[in-house]
OpenMM code with the backbone's topology and positions (N, CA, C; nanometers):
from openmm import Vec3, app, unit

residues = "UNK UNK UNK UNK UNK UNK UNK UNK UNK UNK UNK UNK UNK UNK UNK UNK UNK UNK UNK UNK UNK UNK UNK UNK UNK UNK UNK UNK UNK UNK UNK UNK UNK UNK UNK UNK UNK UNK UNK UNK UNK UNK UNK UNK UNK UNK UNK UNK UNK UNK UNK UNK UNK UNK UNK UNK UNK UNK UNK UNK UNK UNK UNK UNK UNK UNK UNK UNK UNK UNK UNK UNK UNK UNK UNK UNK UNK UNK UNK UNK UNK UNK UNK UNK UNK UNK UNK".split()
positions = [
    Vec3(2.7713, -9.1948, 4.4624),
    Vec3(2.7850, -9.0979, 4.3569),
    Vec3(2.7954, -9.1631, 4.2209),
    Vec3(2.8703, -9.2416, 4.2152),
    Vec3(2.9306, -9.3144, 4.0479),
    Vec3(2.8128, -9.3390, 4.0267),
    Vec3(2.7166, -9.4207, 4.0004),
    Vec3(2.5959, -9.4529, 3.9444),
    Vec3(2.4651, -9.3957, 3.9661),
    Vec3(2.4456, -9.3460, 4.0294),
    Vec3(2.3769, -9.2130, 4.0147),
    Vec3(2.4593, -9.1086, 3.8478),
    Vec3(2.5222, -9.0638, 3.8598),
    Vec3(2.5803, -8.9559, 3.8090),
    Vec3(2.5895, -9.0195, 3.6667),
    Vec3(2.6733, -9.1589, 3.6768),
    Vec3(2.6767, -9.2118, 3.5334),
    Vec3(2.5434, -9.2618, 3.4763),
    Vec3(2.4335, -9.2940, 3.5344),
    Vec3(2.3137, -9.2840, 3.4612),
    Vec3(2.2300, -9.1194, 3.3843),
    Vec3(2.2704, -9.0887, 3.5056),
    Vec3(2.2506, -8.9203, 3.4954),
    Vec3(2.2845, -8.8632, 3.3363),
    Vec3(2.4336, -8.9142, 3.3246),
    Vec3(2.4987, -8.8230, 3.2446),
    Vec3(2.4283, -8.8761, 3.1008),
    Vec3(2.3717, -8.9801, 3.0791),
    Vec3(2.3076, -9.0488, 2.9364),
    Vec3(2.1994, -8.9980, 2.9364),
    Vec3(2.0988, -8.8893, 3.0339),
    Vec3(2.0251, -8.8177, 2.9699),
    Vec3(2.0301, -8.6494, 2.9627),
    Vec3(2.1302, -8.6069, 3.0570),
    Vec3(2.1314, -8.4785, 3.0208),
    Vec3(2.3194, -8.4262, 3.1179),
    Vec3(2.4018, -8.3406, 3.1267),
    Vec3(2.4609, -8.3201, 3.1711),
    Vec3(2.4972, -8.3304, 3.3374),
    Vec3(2.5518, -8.3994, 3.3619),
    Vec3(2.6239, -8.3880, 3.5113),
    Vec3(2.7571, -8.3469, 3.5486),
    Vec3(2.8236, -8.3110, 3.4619),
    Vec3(2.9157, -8.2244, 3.4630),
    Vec3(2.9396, -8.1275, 3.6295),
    Vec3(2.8790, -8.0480, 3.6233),
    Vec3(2.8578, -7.9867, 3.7570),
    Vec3(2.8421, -8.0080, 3.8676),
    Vec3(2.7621, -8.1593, 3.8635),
    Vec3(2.7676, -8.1921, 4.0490),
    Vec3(2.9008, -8.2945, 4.0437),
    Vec3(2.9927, -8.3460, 3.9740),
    Vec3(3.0577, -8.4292, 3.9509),
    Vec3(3.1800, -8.3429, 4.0964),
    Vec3(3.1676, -8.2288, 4.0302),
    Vec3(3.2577, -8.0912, 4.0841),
    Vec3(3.2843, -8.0774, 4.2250),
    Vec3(3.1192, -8.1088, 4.2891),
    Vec3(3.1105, -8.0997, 4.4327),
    Vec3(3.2342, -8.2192, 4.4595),
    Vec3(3.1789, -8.3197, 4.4311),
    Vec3(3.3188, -8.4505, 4.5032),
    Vec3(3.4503, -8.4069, 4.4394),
    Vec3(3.4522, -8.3871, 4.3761),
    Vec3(3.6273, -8.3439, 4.3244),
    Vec3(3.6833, -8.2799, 4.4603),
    Vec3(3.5976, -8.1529, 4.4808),
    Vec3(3.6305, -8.0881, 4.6160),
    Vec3(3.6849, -8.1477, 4.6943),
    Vec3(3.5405, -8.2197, 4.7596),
    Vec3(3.5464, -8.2863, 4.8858),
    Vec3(3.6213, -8.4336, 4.8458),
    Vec3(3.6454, -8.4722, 4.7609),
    Vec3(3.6796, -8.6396, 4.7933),
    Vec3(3.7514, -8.6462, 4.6750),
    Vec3(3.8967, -8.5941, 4.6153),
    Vec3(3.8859, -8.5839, 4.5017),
    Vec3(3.9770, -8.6649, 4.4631),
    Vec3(4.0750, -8.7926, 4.5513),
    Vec3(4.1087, -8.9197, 4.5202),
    Vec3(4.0472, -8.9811, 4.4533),
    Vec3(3.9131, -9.0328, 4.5632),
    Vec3(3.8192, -9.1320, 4.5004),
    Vec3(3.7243, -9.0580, 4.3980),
    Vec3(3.6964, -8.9544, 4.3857),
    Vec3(3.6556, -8.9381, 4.2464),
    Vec3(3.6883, -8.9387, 4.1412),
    Vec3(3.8571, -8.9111, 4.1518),
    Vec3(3.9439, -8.9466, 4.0244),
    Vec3(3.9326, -9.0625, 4.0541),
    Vec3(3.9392, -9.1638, 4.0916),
    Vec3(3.9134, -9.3369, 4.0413),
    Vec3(3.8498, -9.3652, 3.9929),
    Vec3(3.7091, -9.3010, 4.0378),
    Vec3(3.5904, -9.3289, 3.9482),
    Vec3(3.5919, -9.2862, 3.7973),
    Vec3(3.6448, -9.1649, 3.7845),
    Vec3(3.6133, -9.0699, 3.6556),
    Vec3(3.7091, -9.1440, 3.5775),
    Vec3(3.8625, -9.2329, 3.6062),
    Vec3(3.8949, -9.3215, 3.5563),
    Vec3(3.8611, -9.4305, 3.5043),
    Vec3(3.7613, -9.4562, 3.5914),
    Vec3(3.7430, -9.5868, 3.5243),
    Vec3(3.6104, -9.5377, 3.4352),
    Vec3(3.5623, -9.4522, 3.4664),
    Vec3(3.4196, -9.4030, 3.3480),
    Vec3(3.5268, -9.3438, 3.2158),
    Vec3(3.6073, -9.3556, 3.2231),
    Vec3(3.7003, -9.2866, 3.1085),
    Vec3(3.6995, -9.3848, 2.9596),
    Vec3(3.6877, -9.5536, 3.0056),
    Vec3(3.6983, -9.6319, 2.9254),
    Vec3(3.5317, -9.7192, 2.9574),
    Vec3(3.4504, -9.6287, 3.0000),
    Vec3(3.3061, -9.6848, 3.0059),
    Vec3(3.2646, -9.7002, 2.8317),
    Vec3(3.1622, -9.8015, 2.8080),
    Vec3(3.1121, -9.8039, 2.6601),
    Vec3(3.0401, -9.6727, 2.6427),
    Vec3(2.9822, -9.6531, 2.7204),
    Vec3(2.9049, -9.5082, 2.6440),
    Vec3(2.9712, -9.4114, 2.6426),
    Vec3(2.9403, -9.3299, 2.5366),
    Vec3(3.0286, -9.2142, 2.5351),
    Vec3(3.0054, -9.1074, 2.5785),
    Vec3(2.8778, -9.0661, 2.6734),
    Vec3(2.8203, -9.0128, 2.7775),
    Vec3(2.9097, -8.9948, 2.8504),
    Vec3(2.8861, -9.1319, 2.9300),
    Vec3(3.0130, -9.1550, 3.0232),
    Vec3(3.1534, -9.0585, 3.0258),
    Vec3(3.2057, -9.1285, 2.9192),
    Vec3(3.3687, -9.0497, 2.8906),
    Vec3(3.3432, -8.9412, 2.8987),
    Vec3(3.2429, -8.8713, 2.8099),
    Vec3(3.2368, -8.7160, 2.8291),
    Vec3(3.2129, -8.6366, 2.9689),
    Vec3(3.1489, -8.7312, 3.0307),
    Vec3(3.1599, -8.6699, 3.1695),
    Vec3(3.3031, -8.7105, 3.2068),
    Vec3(3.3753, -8.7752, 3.2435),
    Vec3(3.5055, -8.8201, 3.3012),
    Vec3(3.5831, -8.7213, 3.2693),
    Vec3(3.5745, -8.6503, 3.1521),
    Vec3(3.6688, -8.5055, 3.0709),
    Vec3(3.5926, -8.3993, 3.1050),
    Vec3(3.4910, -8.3940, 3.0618),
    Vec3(3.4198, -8.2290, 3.1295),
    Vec3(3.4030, -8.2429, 3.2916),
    Vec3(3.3483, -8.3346, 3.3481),
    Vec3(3.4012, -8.3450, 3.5128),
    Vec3(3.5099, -8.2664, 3.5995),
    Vec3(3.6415, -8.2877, 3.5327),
    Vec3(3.7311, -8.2286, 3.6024),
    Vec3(3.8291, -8.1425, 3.5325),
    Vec3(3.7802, -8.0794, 3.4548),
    Vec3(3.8351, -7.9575, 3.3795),
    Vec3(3.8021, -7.8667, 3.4558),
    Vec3(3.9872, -7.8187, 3.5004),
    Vec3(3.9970, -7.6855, 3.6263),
    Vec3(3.9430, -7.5476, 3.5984),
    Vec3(3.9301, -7.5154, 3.4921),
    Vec3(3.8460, -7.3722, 3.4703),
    Vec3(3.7791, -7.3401, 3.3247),
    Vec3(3.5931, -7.4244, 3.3672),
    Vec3(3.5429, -7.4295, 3.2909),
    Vec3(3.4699, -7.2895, 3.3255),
    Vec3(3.4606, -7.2231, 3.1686),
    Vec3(3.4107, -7.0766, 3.1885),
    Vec3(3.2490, -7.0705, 3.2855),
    Vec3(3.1439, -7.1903, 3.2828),
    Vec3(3.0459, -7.1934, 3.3643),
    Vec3(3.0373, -7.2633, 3.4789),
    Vec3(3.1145, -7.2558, 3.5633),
    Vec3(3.1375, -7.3712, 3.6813),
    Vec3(3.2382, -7.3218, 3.7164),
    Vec3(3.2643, -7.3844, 3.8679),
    Vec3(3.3520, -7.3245, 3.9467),
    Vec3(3.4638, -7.3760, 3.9416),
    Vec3(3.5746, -7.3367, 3.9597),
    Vec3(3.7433, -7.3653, 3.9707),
    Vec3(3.7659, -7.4742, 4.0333),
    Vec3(3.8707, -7.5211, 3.9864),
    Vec3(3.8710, -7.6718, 4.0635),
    Vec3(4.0421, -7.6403, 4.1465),
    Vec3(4.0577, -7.5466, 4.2212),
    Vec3(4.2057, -7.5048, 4.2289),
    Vec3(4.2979, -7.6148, 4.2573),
    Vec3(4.2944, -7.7488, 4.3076),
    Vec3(4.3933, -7.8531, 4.3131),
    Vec3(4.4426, -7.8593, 4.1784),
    Vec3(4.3507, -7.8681, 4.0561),
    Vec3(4.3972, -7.9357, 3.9820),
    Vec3(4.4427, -7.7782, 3.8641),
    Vec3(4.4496, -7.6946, 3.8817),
    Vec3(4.4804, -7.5379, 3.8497),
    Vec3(4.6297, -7.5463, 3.8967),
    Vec3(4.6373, -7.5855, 3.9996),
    Vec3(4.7880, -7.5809, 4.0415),
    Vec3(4.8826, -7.6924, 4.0066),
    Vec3(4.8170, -7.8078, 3.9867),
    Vec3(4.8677, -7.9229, 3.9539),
    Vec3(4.7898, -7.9918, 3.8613),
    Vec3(4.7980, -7.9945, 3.7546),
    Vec3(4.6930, -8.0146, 3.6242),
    Vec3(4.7351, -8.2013, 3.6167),
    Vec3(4.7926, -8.2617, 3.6530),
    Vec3(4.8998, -8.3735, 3.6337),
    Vec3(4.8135, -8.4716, 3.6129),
    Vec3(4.6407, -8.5378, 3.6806),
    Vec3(4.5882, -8.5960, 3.6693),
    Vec3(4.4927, -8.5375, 3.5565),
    Vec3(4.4829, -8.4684, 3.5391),
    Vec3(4.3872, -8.3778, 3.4447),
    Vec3(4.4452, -8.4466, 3.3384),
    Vec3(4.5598, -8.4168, 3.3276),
    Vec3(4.6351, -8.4348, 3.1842),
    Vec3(4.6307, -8.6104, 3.1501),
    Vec3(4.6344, -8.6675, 3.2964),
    Vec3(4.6498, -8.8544, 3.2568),
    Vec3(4.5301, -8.8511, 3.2512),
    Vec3(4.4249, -8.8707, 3.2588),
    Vec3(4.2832, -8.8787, 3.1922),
    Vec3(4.2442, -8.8517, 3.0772),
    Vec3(4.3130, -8.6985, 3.0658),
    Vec3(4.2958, -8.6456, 2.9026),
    Vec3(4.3280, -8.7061, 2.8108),
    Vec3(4.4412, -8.8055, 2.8677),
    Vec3(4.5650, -8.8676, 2.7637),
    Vec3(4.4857, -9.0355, 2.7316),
    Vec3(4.3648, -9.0325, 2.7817),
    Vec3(4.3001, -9.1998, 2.8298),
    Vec3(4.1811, -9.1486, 2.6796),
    Vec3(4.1442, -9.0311, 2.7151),
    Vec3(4.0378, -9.0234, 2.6237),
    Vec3(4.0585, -8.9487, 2.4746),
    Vec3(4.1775, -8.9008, 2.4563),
    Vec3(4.2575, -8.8478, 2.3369),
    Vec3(4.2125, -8.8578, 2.1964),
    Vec3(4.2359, -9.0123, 2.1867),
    Vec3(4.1807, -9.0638, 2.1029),
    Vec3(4.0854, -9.1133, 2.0229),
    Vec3(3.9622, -9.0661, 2.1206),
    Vec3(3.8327, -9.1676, 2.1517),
    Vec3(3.8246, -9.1120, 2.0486),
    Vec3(3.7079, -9.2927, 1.9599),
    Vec3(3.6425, -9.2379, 1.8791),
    Vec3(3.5662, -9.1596, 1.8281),
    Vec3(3.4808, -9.1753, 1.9042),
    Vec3(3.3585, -9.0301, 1.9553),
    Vec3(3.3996, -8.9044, 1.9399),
    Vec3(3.3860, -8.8693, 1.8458),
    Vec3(3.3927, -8.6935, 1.8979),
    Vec3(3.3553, -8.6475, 1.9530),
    Vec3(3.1924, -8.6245, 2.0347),
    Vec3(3.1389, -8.6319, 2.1153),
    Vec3(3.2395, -8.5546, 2.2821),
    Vec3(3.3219, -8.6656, 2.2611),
    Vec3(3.3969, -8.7018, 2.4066),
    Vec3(3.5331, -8.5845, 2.3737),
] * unit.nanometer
topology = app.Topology()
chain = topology.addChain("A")
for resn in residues:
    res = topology.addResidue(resn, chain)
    for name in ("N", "CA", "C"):
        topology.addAtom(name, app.Element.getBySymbol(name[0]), res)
């Protein structure tokens, strides 16, 4: 998934299939989306934040993280600052 998706995301949105693994595998996808959090491109980051945002008005609910926002929020807190507005 990680490189697939992170090439993906530098030409058009992957946001949405990011979603499917959250589901199904959503440890190791938060590792990944971590460490794409402090990737150089800012592609990247932007997927790592739109990725796992629990209720994006076009995409489906992410209910783990609806009930427990806790990793949501330590990621958010990784990319806060970024320069990029973008991200």
């Amino acid at each position: 998934m990680s490189e697939a998706f992170k090439e993906m995301t530098q030409c058009f949105s992957a946001e949405f299939d990011v979603r499917f693994f959250l589901l199904a595998t959503q440890d190791k996808t938060m590792r990944v989306l971590n460490v794409w959090a402090g990737d150089n491109n800012y592609h990247v980051r932007r997927l790592a934040s739109e990725g796992m945002c629990p209720r994006l008005p076009w995409a489906m609910r992410l209910p783990a993280f609806v009930k427990n926002p806790a990793s949501v929020i330590a990621l958010l807190e990784k990319l806060k600052d970024d320069p990029e507005e973008y991200v």
